[in-house]
C-alpha positions, 0 to 999 in steps of 0.5 A: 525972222518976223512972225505973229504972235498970240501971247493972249486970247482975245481979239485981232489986236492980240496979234502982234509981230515979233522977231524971232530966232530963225527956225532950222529943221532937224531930221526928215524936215523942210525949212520954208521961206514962206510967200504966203499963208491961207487966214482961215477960220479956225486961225479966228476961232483959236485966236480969240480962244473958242476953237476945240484944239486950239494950245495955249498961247503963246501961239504962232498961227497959220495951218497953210502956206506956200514959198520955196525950200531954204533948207532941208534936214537930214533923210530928206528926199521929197523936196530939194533947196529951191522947190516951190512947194505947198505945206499944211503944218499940224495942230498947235504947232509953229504955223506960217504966219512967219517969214520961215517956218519948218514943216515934216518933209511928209506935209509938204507938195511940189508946186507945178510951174504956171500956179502962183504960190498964194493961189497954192497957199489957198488948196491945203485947207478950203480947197482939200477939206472941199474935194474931200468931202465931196468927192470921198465922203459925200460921193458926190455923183454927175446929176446930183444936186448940191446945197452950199451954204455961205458959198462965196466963202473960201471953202464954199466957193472951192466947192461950187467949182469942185461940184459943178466940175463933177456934174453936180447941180448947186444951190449956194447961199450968200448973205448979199446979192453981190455975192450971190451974183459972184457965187453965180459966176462961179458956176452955181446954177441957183443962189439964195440971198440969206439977208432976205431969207430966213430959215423958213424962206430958204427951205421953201426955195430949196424945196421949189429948185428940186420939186420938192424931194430936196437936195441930194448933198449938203456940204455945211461949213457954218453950224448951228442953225445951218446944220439944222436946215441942212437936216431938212433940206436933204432928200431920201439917201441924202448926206449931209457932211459938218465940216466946221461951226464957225457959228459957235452955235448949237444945233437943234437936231430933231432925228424925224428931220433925217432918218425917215429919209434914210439920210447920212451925216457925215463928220470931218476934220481935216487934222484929226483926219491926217492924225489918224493916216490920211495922206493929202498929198495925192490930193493936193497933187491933182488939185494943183494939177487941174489948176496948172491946167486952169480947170479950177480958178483959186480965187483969192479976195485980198492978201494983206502984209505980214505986218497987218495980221489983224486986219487980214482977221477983222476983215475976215469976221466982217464976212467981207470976203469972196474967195480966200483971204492971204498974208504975204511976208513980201518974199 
């Protein structure tokens, strides 16, 4: 089979394909014809050596993807040959920027007829990580309002349709009028340009949009200084949830800035949350379901060849994306 590899951390062009054996799966696994796989920060992060839980190389990336079952291992009974299905694969393991790629049965989610498998690949990381967080830690409640940084992002731009269809209020941030006007059509009901606002500026608009007593939910996928605005921008019981810092920053975090406020901060990692018994499976389940029914729209920005790994990289550092970005292996 083709897959890409990273025989040494450093930057896109580290990411080369190769050919390998083909993968067989072993007991209670699922071989997969892969369609597409979700390119995500962290794929960036453990490429170029800067993310926490990243192996050594050589590494095969790509935490997400979709296509059909091929083959099954003994004791499996979830999925059969043929299946459509959705797969998350765990850390530092074999992923799915493959043409195959074997996954435990127990990370692996029917896909409904009606959903696209690159719109199925796009759920198990932006999507998930956003309906967690909204709905489980952040209790998200109708009425609320919600700061969403960088929401034209693939995690961002899940959650403002995620917020906004639990009745929620959003403010996103985008670095360019273009996508804060998309973020816009998505459904958040103000946006703020960070091209022309600084730390400042935004803390002033957000205290404006909620006269003054500030947001009720930060959802921060960025980091370092973001995460410290989020601290201020939130109102009394306010959370603030760190789902990422992809700004490879540190925070400044003074403690006058929450707990006068009787403010929550709210930790989460996707991986170490299923290492230590979440199950996403119930979850992604409704989320395919509510797509099938065409409640949520996944937008997906560009899906690049197997073959052009890095560029789907480059062009993902560039902050060019709106929506979520997908390799295919034409499958």
């Amino acid at each position: 089979m083709r897959a890409v590899l990273v025989r040494e951390f450093g930057g896109p062009e580290q990411l080369r394909v190769e050919q390998l054996p083909d993968p067989r799966p072993g007991a209670g696994e699922v071989l997969l014809a892969v369609g597409a796989a979700g390119v995500n920060r962290a794929d960036v992060l453990i490429r170029a050596g800067q993310y926490h839980r990243a192996g050594r190389p050589p590494l095969l990336l790509g935490g997400e993807g979709a296509g059909t079952v091929v083959a099954v291992g003994a004791g499996v009974r979830e999925v059969a040959v043929g299946q459509r299905v959705v797969a998350m694969g765990p850390a530092n393991e074999p992923g799915f920027y493959a043409e195959l790629a074997v996954v435990a049965a127990a990370r692996v989610t029917p896909v409904p007829d009606g959903v696209p498998l690159t719109a199925a690949a796009a759920l198990p990381t932006a999507w998930l990580s956003a309906w967690y967080c909204l709905r489980t830690l952040a209790g998200l409640r109708a009425g609320e309002i919600v700061l969403i940084p960088a929401a034209a992002s693939g995690v961002g731009s899940a959650a403002v349709q995620i917020a906004v269809d639990a009745g929620a209020t959003v403010i996103g941030t985008a670095r360019t009028a273009a996508k804060a006007a998309w973020v816009r059509e998505l459904g958040a009901q103000h946006t703020l340009d960070t091209a022309t606002l600084d730390s400042a500026g935004l803390l002033a608009e957000m205290s404006r949009l909620t006269d003054g007593r500030g947001v009720d939910v930060v959802l921060d996928t960025v980091g370092g200084q973001t995460f410290a605005d989020g601290l201020r921008a939130v109102g009394y019981a306010g959370r603030v949830v760190a789902m990422a810092n992809v700004a490879v920053a540190p925070s400044t975090v003074d403690t006058r800035d929450f707990y006068p406020k009787n403010a929550r901060i709210l930790g989460f990692q996707l991986t170490n949350l299923i290492e230590h018994g979440y199950d996403p499976r119930s979850d992604l389940t409704e989320l395919l379901g509510a797509v099938a029914a065409g409640r949520f729209e996944v937008p997906v920005d560009v899906v690049f060849p197997l073959a052009e790994a890095a560029e789907a990289h480059r062009y993902l550092e560039r902050r060019a994306n709106r929506g979520k970005v997908l390799l295919s292996t034409g499958v």
